[in-house]
MARBA-3410 file (N, C-alpha, C, O; in Angstrom, 1 decimal):
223
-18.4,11.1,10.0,-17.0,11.1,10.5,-16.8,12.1,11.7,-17.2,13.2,11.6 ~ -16.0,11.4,13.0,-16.0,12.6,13.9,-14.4,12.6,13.6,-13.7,11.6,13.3 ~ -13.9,14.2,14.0,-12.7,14.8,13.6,-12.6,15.5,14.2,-13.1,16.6,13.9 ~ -11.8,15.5,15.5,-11.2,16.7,16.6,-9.8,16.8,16.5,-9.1,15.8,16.3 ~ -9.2,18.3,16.5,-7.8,17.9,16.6,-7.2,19.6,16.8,-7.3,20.5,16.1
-6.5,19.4,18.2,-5.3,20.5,18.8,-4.1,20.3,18.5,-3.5,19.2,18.7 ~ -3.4,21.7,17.8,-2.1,21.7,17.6,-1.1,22.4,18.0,-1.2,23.6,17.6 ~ -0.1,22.2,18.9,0.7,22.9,19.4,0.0,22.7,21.0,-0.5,23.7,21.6 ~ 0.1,21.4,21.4,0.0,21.2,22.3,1.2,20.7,23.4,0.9,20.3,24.5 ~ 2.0,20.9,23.0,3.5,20.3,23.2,4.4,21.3,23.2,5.1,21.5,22.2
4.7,22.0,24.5,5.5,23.4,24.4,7.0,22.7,24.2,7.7,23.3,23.4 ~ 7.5,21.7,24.8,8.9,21.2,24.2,9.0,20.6,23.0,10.3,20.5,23.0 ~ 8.6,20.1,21.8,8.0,19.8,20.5,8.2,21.2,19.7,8.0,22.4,20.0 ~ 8.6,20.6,18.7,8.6,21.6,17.3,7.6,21.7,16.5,7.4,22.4,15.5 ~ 6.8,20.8,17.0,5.3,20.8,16.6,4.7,19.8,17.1,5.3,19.0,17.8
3.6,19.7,17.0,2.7,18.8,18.2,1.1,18.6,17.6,0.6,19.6,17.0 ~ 0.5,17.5,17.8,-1.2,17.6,17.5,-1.8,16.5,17.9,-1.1,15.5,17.8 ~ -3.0,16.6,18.4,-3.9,16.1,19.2,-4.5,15.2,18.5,-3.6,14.9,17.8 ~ -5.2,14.7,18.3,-6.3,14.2,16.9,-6.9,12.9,17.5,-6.5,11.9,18.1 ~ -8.7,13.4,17.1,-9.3,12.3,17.5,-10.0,12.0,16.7,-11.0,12.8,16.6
-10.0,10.6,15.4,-11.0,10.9,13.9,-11.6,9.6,14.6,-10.9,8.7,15.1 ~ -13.1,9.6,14.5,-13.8,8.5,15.0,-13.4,8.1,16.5,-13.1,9.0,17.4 ~ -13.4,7.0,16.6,-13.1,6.0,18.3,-11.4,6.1,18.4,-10.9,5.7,19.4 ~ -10.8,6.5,17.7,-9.2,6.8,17.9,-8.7,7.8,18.2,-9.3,8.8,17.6 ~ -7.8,8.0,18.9,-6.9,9.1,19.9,-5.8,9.0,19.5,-5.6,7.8,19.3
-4.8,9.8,19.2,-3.2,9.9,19.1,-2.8,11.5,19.4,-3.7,12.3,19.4 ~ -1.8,11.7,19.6,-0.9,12.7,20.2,0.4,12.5,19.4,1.3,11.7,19.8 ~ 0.7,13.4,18.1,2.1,13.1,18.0,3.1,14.3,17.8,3.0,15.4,17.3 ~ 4.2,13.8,18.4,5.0,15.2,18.4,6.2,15.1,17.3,6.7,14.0,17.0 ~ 6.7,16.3,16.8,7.9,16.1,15.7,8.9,17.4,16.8,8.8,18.5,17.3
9.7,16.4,16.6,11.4,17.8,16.9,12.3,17.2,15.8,12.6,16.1,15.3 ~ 12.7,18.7,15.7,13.4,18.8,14.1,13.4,20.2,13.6,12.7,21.2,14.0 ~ 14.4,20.2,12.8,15.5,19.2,12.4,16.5,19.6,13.9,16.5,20.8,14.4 ~ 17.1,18.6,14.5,18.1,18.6,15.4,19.2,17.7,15.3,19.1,16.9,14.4 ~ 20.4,17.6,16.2,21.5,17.4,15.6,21.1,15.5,16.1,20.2,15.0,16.8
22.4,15.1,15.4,21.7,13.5,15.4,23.0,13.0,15.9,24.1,13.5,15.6 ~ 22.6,11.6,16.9,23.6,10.6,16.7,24.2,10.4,15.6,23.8,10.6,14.5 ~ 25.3,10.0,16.0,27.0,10.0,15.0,26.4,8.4,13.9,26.4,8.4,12.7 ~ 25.9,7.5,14.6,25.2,6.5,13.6,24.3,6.6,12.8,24.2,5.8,11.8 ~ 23.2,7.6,13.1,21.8,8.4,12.8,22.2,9.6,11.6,21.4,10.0,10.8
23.1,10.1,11.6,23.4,11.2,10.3,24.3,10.7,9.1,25.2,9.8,9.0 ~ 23.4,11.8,8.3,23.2,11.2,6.8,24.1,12.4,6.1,23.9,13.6,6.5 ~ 24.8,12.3,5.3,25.8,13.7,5.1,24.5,14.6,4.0,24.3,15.8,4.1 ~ 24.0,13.9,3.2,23.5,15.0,2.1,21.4,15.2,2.5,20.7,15.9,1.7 ~ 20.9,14.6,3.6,20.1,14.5,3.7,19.2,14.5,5.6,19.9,14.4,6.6
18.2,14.6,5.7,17.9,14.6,7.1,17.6,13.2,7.5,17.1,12.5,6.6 ~ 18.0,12.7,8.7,17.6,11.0,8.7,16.1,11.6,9.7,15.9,12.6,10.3 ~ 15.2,10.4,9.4,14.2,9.9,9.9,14.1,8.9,11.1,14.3,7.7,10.9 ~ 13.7,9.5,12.3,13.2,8.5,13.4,11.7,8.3,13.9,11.1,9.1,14.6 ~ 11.2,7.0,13.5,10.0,7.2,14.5,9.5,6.0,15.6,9.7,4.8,15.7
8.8,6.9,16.4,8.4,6.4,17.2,6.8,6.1,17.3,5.9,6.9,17.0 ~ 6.3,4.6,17.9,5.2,4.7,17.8,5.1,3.8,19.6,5.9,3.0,20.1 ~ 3.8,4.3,20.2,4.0,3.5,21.7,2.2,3.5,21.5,1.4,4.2,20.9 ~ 2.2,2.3,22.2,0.6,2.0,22.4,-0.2,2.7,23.7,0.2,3.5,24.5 ~ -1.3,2.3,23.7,-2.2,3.3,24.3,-1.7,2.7,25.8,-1.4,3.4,26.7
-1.5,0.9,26.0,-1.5,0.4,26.9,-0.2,-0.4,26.7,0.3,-0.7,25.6 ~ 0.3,-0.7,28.1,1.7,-1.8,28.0,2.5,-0.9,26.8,2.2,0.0,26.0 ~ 4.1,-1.8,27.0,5.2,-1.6,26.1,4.8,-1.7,24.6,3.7,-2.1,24.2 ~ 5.8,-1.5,23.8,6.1,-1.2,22.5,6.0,-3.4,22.1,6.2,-4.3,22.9 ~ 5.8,-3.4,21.1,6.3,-4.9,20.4,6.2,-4.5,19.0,5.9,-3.4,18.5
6.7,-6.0,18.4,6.8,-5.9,17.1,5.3,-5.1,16.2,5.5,-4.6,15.1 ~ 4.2,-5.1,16.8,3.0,-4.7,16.3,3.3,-2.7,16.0,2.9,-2.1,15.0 ~ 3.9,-2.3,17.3,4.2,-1.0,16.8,5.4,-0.8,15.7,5.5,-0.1,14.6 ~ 6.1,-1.5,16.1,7.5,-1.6,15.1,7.3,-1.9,13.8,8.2,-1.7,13.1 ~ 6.0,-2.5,13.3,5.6,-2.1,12.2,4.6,-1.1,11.5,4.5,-0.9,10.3
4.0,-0.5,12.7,3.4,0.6,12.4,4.8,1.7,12.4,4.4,2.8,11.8 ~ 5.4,1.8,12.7,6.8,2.8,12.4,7.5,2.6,11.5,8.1,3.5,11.0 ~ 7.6,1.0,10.7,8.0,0.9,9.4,7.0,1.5,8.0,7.4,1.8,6.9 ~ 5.5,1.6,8.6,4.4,2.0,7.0,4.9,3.2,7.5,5.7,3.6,6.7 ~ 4.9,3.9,8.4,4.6,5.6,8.6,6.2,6.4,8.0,6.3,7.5,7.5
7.4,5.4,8.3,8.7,5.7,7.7,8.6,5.6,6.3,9.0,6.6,5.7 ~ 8.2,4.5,5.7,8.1,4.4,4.5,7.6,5.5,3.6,8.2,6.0,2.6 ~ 6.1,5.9,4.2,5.3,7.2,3.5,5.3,8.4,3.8,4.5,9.3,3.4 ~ 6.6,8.5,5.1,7.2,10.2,5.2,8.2,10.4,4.8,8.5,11.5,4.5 ~ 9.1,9.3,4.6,10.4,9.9,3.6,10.0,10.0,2.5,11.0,9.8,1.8
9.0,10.4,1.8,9.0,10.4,0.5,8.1,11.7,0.6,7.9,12.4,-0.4 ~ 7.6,12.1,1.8,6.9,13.4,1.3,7.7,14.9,2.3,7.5,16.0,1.9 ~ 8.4,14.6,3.5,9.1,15.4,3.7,10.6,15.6,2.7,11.4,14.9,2.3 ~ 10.3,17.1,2.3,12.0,17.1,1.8,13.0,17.4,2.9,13.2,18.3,3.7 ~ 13.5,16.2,2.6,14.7,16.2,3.6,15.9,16.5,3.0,16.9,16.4,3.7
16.0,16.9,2.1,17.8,17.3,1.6,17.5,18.9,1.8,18.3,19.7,1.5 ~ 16.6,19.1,2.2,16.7,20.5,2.8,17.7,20.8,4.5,18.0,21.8,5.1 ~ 17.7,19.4,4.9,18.1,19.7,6.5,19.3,18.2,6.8,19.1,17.3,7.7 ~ 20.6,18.3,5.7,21.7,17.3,5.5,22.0,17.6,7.1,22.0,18.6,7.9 ~ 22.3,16.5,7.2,23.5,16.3,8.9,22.1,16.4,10.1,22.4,16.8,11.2
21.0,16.2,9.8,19.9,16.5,10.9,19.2,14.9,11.3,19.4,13.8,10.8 ~ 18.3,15.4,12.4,17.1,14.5,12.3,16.0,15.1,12.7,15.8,16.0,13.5 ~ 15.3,14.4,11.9,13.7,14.9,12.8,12.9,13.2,13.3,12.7,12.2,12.6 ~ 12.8,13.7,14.9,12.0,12.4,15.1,10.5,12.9,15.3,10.1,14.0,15.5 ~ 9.7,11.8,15.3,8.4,11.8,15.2,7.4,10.6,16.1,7.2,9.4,15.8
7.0,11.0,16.9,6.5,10.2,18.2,4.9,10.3,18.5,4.2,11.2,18.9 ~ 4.6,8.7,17.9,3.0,8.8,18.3,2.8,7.9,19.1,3.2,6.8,19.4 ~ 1.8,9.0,19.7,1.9,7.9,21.2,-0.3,7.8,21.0,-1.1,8.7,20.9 ~ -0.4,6.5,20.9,-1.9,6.7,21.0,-2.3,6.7,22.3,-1.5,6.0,23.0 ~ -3.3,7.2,23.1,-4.8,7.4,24.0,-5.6,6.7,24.0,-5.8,6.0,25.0
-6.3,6.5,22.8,-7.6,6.2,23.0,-7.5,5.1,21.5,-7.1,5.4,20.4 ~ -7.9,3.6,21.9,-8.0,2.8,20.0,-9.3,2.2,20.3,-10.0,2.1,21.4 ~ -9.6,1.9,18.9,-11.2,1.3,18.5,-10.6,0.2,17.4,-10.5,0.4,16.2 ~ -10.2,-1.0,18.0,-9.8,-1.8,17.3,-9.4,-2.4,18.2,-8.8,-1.9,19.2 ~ -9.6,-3.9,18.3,-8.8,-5.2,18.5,-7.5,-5.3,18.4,-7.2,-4.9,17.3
-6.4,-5.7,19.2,-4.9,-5.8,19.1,-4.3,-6.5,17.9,-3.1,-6.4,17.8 ~ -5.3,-7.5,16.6,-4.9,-7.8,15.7,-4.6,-7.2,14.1,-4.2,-7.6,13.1 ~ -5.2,-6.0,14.7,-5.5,-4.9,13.9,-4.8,-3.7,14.0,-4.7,-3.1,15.1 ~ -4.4,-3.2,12.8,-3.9,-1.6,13.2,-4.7,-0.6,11.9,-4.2,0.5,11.8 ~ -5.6,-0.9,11.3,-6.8,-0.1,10.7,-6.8,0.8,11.3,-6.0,1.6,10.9
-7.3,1.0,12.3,-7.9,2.6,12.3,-6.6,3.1,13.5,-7.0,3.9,14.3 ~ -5.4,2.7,13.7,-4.4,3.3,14.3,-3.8,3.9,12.9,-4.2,4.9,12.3 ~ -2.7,3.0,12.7,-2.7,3.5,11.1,-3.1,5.0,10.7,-2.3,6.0,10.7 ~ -4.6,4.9,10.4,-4.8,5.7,9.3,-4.9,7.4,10.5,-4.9,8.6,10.1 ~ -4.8,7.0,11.8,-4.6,8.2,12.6,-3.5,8.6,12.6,-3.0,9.7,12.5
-3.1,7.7,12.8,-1.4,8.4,13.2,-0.8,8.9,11.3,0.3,9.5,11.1 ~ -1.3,8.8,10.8,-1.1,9.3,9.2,-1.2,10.9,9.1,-0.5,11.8,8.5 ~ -2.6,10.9,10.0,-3.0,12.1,9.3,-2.7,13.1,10.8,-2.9,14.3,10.7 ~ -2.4,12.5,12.0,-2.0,13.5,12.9,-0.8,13.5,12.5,-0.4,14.6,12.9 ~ 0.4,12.9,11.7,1.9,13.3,11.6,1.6,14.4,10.7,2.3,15.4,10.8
0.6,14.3,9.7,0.5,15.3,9.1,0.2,16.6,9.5,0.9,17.3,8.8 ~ -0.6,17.3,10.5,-0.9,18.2,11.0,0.5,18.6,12.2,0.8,19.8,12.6 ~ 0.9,17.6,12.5,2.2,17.8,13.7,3.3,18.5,12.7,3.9,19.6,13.0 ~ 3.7,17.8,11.2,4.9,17.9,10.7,4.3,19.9,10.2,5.1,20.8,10.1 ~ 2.9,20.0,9.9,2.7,21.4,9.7,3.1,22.3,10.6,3.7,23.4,10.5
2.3,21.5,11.8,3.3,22.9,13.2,4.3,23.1,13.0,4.6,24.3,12.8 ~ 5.2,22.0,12.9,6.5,22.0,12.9,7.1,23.2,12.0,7.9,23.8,12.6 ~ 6.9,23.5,10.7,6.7,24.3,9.8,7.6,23.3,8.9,8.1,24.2,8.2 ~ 8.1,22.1,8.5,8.2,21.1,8.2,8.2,21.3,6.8,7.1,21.2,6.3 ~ 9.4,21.8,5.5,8.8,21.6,4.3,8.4,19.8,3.8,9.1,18.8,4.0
7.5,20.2,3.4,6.7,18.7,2.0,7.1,18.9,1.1,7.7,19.9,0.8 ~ 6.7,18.0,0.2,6.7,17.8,-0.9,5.1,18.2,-1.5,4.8,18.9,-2.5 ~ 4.3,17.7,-0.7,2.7,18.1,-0.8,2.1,17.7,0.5,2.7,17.2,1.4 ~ 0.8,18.0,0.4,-0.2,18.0,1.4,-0.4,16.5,1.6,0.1,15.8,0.7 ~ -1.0,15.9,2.4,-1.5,14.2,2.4,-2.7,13.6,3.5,-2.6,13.9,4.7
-3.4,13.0,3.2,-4.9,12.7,4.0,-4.9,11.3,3.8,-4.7,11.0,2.7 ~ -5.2,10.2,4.7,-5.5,9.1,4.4,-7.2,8.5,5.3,-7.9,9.3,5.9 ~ -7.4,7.2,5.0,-8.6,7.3,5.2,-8.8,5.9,5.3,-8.2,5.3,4.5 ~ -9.7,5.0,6.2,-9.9,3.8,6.3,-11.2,3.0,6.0,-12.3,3.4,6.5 ~ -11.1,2.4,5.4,-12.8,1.5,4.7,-12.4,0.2,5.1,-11.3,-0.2,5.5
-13.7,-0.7,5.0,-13.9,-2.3,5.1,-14.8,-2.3,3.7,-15.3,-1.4,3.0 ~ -14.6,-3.8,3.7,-15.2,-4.4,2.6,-15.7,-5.6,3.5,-14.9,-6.3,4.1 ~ -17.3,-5.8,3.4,-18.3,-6.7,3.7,-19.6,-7.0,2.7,-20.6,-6.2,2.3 ~ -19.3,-8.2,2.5,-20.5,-8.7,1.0,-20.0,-7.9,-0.2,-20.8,-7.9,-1.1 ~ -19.1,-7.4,-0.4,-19.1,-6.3,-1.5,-19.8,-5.0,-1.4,-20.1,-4.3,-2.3
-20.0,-4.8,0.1,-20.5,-3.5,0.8,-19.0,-2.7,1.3,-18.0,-3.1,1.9 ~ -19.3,-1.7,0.8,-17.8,-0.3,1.1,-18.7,0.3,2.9,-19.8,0.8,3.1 ~ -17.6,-0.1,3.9,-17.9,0.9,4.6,-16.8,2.1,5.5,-16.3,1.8,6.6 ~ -16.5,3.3,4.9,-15.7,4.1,5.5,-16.3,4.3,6.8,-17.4,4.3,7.3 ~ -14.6,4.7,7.4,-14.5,5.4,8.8,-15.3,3.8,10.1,-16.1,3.8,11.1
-14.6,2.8,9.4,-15.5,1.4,10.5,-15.0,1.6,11.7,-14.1,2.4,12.0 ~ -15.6,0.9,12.6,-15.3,1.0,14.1,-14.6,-0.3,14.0,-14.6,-1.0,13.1 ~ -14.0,-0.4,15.3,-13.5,-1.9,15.4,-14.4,-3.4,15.1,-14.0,-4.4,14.5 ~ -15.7,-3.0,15.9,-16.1,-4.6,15.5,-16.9,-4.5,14.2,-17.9,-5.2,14.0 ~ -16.4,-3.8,13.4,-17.2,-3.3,12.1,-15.5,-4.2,11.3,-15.6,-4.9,10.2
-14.5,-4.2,11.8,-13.4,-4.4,11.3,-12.9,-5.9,11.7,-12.1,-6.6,11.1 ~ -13.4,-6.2,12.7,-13.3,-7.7,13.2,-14.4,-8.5,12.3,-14.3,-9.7,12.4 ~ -15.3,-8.0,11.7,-16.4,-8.5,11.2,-16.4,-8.7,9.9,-17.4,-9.3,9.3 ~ -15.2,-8.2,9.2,-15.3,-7.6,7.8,-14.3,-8.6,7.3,-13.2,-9.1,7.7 ~ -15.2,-8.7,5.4,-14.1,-9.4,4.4,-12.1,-9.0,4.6,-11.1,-9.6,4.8
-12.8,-7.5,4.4,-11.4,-6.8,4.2,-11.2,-5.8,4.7,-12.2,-5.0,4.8 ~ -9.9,-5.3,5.2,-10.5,-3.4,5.7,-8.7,-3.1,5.2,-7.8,-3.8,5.3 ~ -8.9,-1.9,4.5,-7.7,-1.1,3.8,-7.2,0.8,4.7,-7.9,1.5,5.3 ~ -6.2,0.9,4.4,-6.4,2.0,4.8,-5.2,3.0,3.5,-4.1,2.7,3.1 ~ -5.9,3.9,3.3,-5.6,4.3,1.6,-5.5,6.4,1.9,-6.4,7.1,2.2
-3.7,6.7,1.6,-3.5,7.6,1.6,-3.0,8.4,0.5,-2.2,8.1,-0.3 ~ -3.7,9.5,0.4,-3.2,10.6,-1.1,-2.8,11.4,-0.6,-3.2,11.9,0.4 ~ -1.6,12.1,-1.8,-1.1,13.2,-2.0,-2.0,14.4,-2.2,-3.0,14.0,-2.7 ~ -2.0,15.5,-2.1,-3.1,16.4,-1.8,-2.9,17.5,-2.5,-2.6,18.3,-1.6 ~ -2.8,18.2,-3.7,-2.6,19.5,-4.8,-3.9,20.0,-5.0,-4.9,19.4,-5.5
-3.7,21.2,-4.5,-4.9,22.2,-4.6,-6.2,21.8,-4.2,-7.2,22.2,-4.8 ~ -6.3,20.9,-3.0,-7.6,20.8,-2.9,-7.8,18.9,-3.4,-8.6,18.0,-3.2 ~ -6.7,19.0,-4.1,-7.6,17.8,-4.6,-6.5,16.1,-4.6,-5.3,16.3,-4.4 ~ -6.9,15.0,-4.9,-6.4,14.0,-4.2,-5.2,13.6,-5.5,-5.5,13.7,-6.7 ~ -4.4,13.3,-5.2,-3.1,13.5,-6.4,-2.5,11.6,-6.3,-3.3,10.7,-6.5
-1.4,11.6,-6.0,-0.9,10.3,-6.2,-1.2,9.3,-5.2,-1.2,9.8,-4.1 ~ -1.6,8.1,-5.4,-1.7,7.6,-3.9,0.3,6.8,-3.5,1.1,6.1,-4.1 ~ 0.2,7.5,-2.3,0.9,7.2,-1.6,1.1,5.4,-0.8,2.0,4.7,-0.9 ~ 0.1,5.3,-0.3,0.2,4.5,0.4,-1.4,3.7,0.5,-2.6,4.2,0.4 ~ -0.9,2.0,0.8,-2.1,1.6,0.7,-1.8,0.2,1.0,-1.0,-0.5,0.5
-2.5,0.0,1.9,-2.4,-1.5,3.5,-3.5,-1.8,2.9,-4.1,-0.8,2.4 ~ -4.1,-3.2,2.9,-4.9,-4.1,2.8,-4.4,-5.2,3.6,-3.3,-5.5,3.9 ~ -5.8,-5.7,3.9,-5.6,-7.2,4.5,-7.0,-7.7,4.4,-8.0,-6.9,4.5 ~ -7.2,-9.0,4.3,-8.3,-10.2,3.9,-8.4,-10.1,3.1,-7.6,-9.5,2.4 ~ -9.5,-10.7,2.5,-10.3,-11.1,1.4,-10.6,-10.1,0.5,-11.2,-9.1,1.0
-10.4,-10.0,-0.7,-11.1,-9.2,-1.5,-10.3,-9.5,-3.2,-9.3,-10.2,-3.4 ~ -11.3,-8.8,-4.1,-10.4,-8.9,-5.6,-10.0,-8.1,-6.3,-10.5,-7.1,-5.8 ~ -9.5,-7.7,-7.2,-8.5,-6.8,-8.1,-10.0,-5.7,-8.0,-10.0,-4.7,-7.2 ~ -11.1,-5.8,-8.8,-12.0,-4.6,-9.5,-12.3,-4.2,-8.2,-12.2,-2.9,-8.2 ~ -12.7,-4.8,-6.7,-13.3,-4.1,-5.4,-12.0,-3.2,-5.5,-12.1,-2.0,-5.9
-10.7,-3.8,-5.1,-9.7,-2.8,-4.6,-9.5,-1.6,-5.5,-9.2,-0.5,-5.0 ~ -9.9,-1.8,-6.8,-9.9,-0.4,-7.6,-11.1,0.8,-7.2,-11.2,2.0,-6.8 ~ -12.2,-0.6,-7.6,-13.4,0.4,-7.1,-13.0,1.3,-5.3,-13.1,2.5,-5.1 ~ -12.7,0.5,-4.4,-12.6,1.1,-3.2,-11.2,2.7,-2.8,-11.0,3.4,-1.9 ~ -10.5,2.4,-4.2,-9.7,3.2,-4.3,-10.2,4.3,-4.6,-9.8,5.4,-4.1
-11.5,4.3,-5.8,-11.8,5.3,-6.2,-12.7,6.4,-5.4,-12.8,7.7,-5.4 ~ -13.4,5.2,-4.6,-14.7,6.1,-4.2,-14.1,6.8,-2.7,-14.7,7.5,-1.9 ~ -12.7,6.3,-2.6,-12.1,6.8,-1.6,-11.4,8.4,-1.2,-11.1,9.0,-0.1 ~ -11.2,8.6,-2.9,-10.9,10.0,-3.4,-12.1,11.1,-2.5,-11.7,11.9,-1.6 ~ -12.9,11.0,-2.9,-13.7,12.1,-2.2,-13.9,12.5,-0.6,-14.3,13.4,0.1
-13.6,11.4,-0.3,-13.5,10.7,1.7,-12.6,11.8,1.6,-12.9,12.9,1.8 ~ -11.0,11.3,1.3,-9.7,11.9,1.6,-9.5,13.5,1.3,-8.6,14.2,1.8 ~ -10.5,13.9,0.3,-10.7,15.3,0.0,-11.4,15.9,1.2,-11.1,17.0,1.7 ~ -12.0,15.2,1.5,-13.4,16.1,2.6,-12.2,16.4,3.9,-11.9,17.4,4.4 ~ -11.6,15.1,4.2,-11.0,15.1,5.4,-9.7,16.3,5.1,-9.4,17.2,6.0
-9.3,16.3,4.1,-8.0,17.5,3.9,-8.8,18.8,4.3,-8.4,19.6,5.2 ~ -10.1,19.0,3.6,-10.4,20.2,4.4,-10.8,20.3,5.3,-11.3,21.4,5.4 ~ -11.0,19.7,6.3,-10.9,19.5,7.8,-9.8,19.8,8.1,-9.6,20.9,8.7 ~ -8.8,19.0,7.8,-7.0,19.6,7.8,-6.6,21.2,7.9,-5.9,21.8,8.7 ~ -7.5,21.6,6.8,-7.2,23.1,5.8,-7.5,23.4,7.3,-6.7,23.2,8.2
-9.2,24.0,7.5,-10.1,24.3,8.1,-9.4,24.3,9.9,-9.7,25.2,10.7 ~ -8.6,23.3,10.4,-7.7,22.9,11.7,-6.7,24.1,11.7,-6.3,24.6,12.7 ~ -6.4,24.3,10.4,-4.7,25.0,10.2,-5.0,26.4,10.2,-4.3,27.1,10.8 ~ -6.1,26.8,9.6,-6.7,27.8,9.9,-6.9,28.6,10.7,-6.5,29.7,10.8 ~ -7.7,27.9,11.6,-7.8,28.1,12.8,-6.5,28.6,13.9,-6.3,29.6,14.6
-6.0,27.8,13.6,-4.7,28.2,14.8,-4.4,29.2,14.1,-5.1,30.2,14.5 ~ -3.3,29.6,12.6,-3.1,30.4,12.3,-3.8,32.0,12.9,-3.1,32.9,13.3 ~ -4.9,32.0,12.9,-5.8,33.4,12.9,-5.9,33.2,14.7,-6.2,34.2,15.3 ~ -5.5,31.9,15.4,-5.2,32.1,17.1,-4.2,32.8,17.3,-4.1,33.5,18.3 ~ -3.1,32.6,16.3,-1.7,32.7,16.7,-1.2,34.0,16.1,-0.2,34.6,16.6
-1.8,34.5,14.7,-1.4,35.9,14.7,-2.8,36.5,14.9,-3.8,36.0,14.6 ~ -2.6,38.2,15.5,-3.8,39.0,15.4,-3.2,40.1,14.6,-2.0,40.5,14.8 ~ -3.9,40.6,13.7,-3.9,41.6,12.7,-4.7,42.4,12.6,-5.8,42.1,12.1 ~ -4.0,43.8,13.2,-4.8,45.0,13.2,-4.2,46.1,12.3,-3.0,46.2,12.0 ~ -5.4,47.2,11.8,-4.9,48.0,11.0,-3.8,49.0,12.0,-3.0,49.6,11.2
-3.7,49.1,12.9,-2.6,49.5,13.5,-0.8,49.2,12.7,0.2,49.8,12.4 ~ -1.3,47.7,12.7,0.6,47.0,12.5,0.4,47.0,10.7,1.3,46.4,10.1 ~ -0.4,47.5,10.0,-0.2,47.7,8.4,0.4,49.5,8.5,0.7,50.1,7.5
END
């Protein structure tokens, strides 16, 4: 798996991150919590906006439902009754895709895990940590992290996100399928998916890190 990713690239952004996992590119930025349209605010809670724009040409219904999975599985892990009368929007703009336009597999599972690293700049409380991850299914062959014509090619391709406590993979969240496949693959591919999503969180860890020890220096002077 290749995994590049800058955060706090976005000096007007309340958090911001780069991210490039495999043949896909996204950029996404969060501002928040800020004050919201009079239609957009929620009295006991923060409302949610997202945005998602393609690498090429205008927005269509194809993004507009990639902004409906990505709303679905951040209202549930940002606590928002921490920030009543707000919004936070959230804007992924992809760069670079490895996928056919009938497909959003490996968009998807990018833009998952850069909102994740963006909403951390942000300093953003969760509920928990979260990593997702993309496989095909061909012959009853599992292949994580596919390329596009690995995905134009394939029975089925899913993309499967977990909750993340201490290291390790907790509730699943979220979970897209499309083609062919049967009840025992979908379990089995759930399972062996656990360890994928773990490796990639410490990549996450290991990303956050980093900046952290960029961003403060600590010397025995300031103790």
């Amino acid at each position: 798996m290749s995994f590049k990713v800058n955060t706090s690239v976005l000096s007007n952004a309340d958090g911001s991150a780069e991210l490039t996992i495999n043949g896909t590119k996204c950029l996404v930025s969060v501002s928040g919590p800020i004050e919201p349209k009079t239609r957009q605010e929620l009295p006991t809670q923060a409302s949610l906006e997202i945005i998602v724009r393609p690498a090429h040409g205008l927005s269509t219904t194809r993004e507009k439902l990639l902004e409906d999975k990505l709303r679905s599985l951040l209202q549930s892990i940002i606590i928002r009754y921490q920030y009543p009368r707000q919004l936070i929007q959230i804007v992924v703009q992809f760069l670079v895709v490895d996928e056919q336009p009938e497909y959003t597999c490996n968009e998807l599972n990018a833009a998952i895990n850069g909102c994740f690293l963006a909403l951390i700049d942000a300093d953003l409380a969760l509920y928990s940590s979260f990593a997702s991850t993309s496989v095909c299914l061909n012959s009853s062959n599992l292949t994580t992290d596919p390329t596009g014509d690995v995905i134009a090619t394939s029975d089925s391709h899913h993309v499967i996100c977990f909750s993340i406590q201490d290291g390790r993979a907790g509730k699943l969240l979220l979970l897209e399928s499309a083609g062919e496949f049967k009840e025992p693959q979908l379990f089995d591919l759930i399972s062996k998916s656990v360890p994928i999503v773990e490796k990639l969180h410490q990549l996450h860890r290991e990303a956050i890190e980093a900046k952290i020890e960029k961003d403060y220096i600590w010397s025995d002077q300031m103790m």
